[in-house]
DRENMIKOL-163384 format. One record per residue (C-alpha): residue in three letters; residue number from 1; x, y, z. Coordinates in steps of 0.05 Angstrom, whole numbers, plus 5000, padded with zeros to 4 digits. Last residue first. Layout:
BEGIN
residuo  num  u  v  w
Ala  NUM  X  Y  Z
...
end
This chain:
BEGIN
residuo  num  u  v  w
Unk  423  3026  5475  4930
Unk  422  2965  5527  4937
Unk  421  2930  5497  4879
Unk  420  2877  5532  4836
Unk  419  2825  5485  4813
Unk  418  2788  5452  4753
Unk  417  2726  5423  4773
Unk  416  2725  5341  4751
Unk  415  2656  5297  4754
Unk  414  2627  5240  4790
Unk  413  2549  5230  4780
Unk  412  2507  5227  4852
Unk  411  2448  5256  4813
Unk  410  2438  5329  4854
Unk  409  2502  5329  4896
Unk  408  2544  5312  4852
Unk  407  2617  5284  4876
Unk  406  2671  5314  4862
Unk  405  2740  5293  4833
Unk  404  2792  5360  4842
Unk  403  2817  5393  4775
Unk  402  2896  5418  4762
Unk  401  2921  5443  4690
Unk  400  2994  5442  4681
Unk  399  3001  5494  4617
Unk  398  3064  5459  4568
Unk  397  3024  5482  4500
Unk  396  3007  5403  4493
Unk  395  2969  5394  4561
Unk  394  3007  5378  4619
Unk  393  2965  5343  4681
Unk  392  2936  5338  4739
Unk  391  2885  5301  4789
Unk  390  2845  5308  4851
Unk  389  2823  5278  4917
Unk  388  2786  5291  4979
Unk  387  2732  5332  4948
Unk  386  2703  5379  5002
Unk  385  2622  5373  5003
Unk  384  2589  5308  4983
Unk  383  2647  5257  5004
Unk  382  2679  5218  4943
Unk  381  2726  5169  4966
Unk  380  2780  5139  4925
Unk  379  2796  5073  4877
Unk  378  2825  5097  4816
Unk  377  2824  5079  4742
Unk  376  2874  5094  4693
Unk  375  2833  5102  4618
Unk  374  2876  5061  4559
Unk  373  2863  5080  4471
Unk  372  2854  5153  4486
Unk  371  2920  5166  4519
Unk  370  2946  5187  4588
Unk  369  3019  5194  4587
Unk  368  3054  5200  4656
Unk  367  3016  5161  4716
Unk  366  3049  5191  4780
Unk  365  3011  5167  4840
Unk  364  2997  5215  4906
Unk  363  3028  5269  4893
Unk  362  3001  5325  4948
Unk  361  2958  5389  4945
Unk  360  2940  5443  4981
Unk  359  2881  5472  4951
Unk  358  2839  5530  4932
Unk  357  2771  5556  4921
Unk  356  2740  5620  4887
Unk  355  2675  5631  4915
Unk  354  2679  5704  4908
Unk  353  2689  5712  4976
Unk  352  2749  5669  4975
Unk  351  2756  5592  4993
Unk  350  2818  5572  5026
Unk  349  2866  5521  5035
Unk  348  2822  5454  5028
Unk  347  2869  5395  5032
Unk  346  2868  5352  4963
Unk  345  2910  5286  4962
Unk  344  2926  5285  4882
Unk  343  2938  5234  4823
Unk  342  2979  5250  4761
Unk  341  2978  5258  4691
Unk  340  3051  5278  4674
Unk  339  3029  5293  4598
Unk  338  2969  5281  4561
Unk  337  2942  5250  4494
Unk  336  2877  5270  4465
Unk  335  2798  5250  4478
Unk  334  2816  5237  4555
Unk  333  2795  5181  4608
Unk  332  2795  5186  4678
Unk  331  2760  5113  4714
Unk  330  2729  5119  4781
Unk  329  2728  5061  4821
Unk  328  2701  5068  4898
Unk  327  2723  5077  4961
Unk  326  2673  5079  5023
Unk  325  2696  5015  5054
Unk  324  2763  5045  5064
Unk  323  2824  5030  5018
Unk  322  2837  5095  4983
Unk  321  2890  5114  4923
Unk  320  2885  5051  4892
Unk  319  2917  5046  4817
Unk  318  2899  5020  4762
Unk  317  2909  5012  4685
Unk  316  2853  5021  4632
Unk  315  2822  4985  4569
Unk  314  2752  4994  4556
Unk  313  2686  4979  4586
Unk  312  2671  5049  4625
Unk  311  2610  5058  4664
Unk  310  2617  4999  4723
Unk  309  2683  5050  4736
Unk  308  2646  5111  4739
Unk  307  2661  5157  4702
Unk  306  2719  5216  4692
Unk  305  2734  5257  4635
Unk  304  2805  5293  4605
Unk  303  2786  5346  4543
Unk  302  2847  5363  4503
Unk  301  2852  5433  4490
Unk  300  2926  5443  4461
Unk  299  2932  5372  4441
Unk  298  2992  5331  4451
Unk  297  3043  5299  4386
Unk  296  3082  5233  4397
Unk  295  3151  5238  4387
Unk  294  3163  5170  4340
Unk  293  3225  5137  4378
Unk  292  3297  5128  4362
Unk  291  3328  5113  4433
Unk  290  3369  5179  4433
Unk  289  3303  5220  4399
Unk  288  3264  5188  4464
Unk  287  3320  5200  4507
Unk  286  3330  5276  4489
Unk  285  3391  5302  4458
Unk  284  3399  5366  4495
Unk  283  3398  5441  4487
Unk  282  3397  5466  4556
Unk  281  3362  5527  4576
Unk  280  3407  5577  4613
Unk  279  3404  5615  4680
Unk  278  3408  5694  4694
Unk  277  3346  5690  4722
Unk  276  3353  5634  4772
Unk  275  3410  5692  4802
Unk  274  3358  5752  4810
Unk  273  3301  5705  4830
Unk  272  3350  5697  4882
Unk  271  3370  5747  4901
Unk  270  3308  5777  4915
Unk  269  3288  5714  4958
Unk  268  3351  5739  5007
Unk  267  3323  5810  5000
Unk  266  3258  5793  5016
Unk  265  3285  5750  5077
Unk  264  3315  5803  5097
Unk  263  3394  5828  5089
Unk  262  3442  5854  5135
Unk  261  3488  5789  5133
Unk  260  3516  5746  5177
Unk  259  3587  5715  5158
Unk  258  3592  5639  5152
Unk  257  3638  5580  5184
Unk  256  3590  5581  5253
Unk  255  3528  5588  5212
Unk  254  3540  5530  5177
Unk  253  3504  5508  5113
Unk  252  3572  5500  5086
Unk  251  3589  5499  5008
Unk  250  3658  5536  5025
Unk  249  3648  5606  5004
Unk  248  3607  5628  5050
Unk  247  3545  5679  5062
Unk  246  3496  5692  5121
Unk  245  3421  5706  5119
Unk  244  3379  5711  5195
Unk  243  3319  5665  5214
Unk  242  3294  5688  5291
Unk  241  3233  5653  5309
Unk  240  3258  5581  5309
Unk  239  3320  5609  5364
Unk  238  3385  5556  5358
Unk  237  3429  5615  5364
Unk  236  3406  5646  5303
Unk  235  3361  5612  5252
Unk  234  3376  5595  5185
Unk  233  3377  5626  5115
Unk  232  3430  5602  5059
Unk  231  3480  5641  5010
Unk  230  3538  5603  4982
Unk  229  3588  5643  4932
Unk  228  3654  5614  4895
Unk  227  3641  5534  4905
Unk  226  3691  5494  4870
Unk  225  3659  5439  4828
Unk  224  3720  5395  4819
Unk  223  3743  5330  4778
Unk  222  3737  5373  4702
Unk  221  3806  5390  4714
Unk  220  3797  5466  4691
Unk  219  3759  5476  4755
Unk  218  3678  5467  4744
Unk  217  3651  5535  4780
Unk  216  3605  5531  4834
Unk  215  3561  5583  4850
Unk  214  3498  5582  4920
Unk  213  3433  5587  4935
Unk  212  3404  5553  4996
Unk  211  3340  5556  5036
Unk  210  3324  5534  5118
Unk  209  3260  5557  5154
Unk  208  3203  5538  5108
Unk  207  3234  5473  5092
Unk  206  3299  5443  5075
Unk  205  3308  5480  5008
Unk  204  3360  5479  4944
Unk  203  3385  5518  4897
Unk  202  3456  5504  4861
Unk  201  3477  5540  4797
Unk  200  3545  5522  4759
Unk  199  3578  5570  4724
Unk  198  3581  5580  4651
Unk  197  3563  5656  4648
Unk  196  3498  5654  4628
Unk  195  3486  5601  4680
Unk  194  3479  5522  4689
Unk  193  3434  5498  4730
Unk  192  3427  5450  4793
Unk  191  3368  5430  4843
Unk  190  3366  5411  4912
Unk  189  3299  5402  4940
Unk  188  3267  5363  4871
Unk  187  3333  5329  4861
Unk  186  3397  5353  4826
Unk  185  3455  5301  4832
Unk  184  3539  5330  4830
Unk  183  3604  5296  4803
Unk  182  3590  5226  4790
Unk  181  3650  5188  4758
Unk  180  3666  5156  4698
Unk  179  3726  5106  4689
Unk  178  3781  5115  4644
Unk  177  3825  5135  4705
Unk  176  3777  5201  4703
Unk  175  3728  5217  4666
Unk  174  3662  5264  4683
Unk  173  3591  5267  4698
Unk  172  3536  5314  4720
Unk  171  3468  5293  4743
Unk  170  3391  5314  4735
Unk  169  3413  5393  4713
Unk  168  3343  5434  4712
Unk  167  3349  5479  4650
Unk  166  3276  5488  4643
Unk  165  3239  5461  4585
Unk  164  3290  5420  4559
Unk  163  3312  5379  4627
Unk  162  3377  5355  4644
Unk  161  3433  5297  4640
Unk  160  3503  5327  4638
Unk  159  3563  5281  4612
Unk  158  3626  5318  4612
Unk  157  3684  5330  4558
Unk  156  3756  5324  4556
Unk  155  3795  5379  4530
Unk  154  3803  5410  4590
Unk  153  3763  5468  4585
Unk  152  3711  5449  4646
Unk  151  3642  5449  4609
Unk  150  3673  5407  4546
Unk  149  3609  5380  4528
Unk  148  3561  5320  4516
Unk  147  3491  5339  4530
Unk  146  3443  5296  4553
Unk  145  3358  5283  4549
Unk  144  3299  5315  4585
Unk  143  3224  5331  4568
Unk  142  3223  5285  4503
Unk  141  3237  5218  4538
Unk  140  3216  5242  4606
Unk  139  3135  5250  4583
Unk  138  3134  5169  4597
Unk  137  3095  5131  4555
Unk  136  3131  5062  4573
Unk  135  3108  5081  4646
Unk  134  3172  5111  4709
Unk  133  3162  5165  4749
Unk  132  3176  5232  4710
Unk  131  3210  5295  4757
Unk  130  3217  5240  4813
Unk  129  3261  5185  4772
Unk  128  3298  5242  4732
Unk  127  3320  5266  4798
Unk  126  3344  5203  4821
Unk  125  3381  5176  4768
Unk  124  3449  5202  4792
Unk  123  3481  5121  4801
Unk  122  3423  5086  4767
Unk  121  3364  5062  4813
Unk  120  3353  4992  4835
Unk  119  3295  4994  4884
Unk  118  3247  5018  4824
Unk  117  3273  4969  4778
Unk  116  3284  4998  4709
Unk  115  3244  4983  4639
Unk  114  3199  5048  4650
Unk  113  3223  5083  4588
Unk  112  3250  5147  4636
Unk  111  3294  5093  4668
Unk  110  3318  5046  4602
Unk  109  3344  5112  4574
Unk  108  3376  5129  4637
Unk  107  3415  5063  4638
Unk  106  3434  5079  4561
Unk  105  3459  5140  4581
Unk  104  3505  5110  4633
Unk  103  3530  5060  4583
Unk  102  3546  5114  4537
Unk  101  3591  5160  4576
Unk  100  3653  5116  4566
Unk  99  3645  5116  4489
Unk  98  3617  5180  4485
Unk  97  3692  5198  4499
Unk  96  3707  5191  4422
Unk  95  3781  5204  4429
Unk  94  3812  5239  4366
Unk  93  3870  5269  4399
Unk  92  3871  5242  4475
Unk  91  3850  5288  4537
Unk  90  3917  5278  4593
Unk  89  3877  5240  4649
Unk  88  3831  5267  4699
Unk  87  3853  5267  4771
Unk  86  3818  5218  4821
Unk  85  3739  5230  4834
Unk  84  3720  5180  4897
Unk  83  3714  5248  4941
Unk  82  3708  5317  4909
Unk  81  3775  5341  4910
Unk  80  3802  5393  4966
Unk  79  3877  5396  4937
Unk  78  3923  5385  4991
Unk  77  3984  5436  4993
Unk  76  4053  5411  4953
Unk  75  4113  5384  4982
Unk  74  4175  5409  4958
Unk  73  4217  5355  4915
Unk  72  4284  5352  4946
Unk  71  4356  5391  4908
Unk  70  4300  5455  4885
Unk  69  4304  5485  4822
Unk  68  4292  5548  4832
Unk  67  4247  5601  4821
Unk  66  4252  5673  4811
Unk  65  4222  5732  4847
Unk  64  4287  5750  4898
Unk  63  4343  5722  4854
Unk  62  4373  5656  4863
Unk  61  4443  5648  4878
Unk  60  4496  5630  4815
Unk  59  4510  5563  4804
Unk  58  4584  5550  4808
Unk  57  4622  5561  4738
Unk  56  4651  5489  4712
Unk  55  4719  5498  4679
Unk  54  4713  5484  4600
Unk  53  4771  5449  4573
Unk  52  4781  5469  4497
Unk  51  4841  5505  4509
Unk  50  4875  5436  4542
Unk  49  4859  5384  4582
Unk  48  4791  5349  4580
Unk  47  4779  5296  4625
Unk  46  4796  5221  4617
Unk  45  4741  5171  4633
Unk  44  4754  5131  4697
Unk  43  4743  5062  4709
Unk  42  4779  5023  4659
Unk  41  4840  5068  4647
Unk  40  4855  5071  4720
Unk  39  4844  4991  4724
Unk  38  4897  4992  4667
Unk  37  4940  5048  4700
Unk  36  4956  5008  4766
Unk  35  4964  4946  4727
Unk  34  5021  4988  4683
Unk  33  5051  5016  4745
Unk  32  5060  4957  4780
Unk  31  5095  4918  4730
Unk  30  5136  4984  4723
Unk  29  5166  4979  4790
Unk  28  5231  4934  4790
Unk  27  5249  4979  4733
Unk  26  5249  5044  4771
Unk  25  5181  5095  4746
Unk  24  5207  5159  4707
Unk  23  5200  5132  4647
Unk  22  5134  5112  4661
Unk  21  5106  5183  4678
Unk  20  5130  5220  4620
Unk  19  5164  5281  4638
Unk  18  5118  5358  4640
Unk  17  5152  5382  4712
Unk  16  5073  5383  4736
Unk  15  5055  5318  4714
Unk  14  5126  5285  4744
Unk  13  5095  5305  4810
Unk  12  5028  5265  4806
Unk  11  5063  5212  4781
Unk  10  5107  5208  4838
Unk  9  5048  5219  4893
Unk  8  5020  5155  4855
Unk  7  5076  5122  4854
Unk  6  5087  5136  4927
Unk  5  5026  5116  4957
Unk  4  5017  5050  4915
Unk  3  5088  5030  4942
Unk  2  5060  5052  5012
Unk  1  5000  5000  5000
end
């Protein structure tokens, strides 16, 4: 090892007076030399000498306002993505994404057609399941449909399921890990739109006492609906009789995470007839033109009838609305195809001086189409004075038209009185 030492200290001085390094090394010694240099030869590569050597500068400091590049990776803040939606992959030239979105659609086809179990809903089926019910005439096929767009400018584009008439969003879909995820669900008390100005519209209610109304915008991602305002009423320190406004930006219904604001209730439902009206009707593919179907055409006037079930020998479906020994079958017929035809619980709200009368009503049985070829008949009570039950339905200019079921007192015939309802 000290023989090692000193050749190498030698050969490191004979560099510097410019002689050739063997030459210099004793006889007894070159042996050593030479396998010395071969595994030097091996495992080094030789540098640069010379003019053309370039002497390595040492990285000049980093300027106040400029980045670096750092020796460890820096650890970045959490993202707050919606949960079960991983990050979107890079959008492909010349993808058809309808591919991945076309099984869902097809589930939501067989939904608004009636072929669906009622306990087995579709993942975001829901509020296309209460805004229609489910026949194989139902008024779903050409009053909602999807929409395959680029809402979040990512290239790749989202599913949204909605209604024609009036923008209400059903569900909203996107990609991600080739797989399609749910990103938000309207329902009847929590209801989504799109704006003017492409963001996202949520409006809900819990009750008389609690309200929501809030902006999301789709981040660039297409995985996130980031909430940028979120207005709601609720009471104050747990007091019923006290309901104040506050304002977020989180999505919270949360007092404690919200500012109060000075602003009524008028000023709060101001708002937001204010924001609904700055939202969009939606241009969609409906089901029924999806699933190839003949649209069928609805009356402006049609004229819907009710008898008594021993009077009426046709065709008709069912449905039992009242099971006490006073029931009895009435069967609604019309002379033109109808929309959403419906059954009704009728609670008297008020009857004005001028003999105008009104009702609170509930949905009791949602039929959809009723045609001339099939009546639907009904088992209910018919008491003398305050009808009990009632009915509604769509004619072909889009007016709902509600009636109650009375009972004549003069000949004991059934007929219909068209009604205001209260809700």
């Amino acid at each position: 090892m000290k023989r090692n030492g000193i050749i190498i200290l030698l050969a490191a001085m004979l560099t510097m007076t410019g002689c050739s390094l063997r030459d210099a090394v004793p006889d007894n010694l070159k042996n050593k030399w030479d396998k010395i240099q071969a595994v030097l030869n091996e495992t080094d590569e030789p540098a640069e000498t010379g003019d053309s050597a370039e002497t390595e500068k040492p990285a000049e400091p980093v300027k106040p306002g400029e980045v670096g590049e750092p020796e460890t990776p820096v650890e970045q803040p959490e993202v707050n993505e919606p949960e079960n939606v991983p990050e979107p992959a890079e959008p492909e030239p010349d993808t058809d994404y309808f591919v991945y979105y076309a099984p869902v659609v097809d589930e939501l086809f067989r939904l608004v057609s009636g072929d669906y179990d009622e306990n087995n809903l579709p993942e975001g089926g829901l509020g296309l399941q209460e805004a229609g019910g489910w026949s194989d005439s139902n008024p779903m096929l050409w009053e909602s449909g999807f929409i395959v767009q680029d809402f979040s400018g990512d290239g790749i584009p989202e599913l949204l399921i909605g209604a024609e008439n009036n923008g209400m969003i059903y569900a909203l879909y996107t990609i991600a890990d080739d797989a399609v995820h749910l990103l938000a669900e309207g329902t009847y008390r929590n209801m989504y739109y799109l704006t003017a100005d492409g963001l996202f519209l949520n409006q809900g209610s819990g009750g008389a006492i609690y309200s929501i109304i809030g902006t999301y915008e789709l981040e660039p991602n297409g995985s996130t609906l980031t909430c940028r305002d979120f207005w709601f009423t609720h009471e104050k320190d747990g007091n019923f009789e006290d309901i104040r406004c506050w304002h977020n930006t989180t999505g919270e219904m949360n007092p404690a995470v919200s500012e109060e604001l000075a602003m009524t209730l008028d000023e709060f439902w101001e708002m937001e007839m204010e924001l609904t009206g700055n939202t969009v009707t939606l241009d969609v593919t409906t089901f029924g033109e999806y699933g190839g179907l003949e649209k069928p055409e609805y009356a402006e006037n049609p004229t819907v009838s009710v008898v008594y079930g021993n009077d009426y020998a046709g065709e008709y479906d069912s449905f039992a609305a009242d099971y006490t020994d006073y029931a009895v079958d009435v069967v609604f017929t019309t002379d033109a195809a109808v929309r959403n035809f419906k059954v009704l619980a009728l609670t008297l709200n008020e009857i004005t001086d001028d003999g105008y009368v009104s009702f609170f009503f509930e949905e009791l049985y949602t039929y959809g189409e009723l045609t001339p070829d099939k009546g639907l008949a009904v088992k209910m009570s018919l008491p003398e004075t305050i009808p009990f039950y009632g009915i509604s339905y769509t004619d072909g200019t889009g007016a709902e038209h509600l009636f109650s079921v009375n009972l004549s007192g003069f000949d004991g015939s059934v007929y219909l009185a068209e009604i205001g309802g209260a809700g």
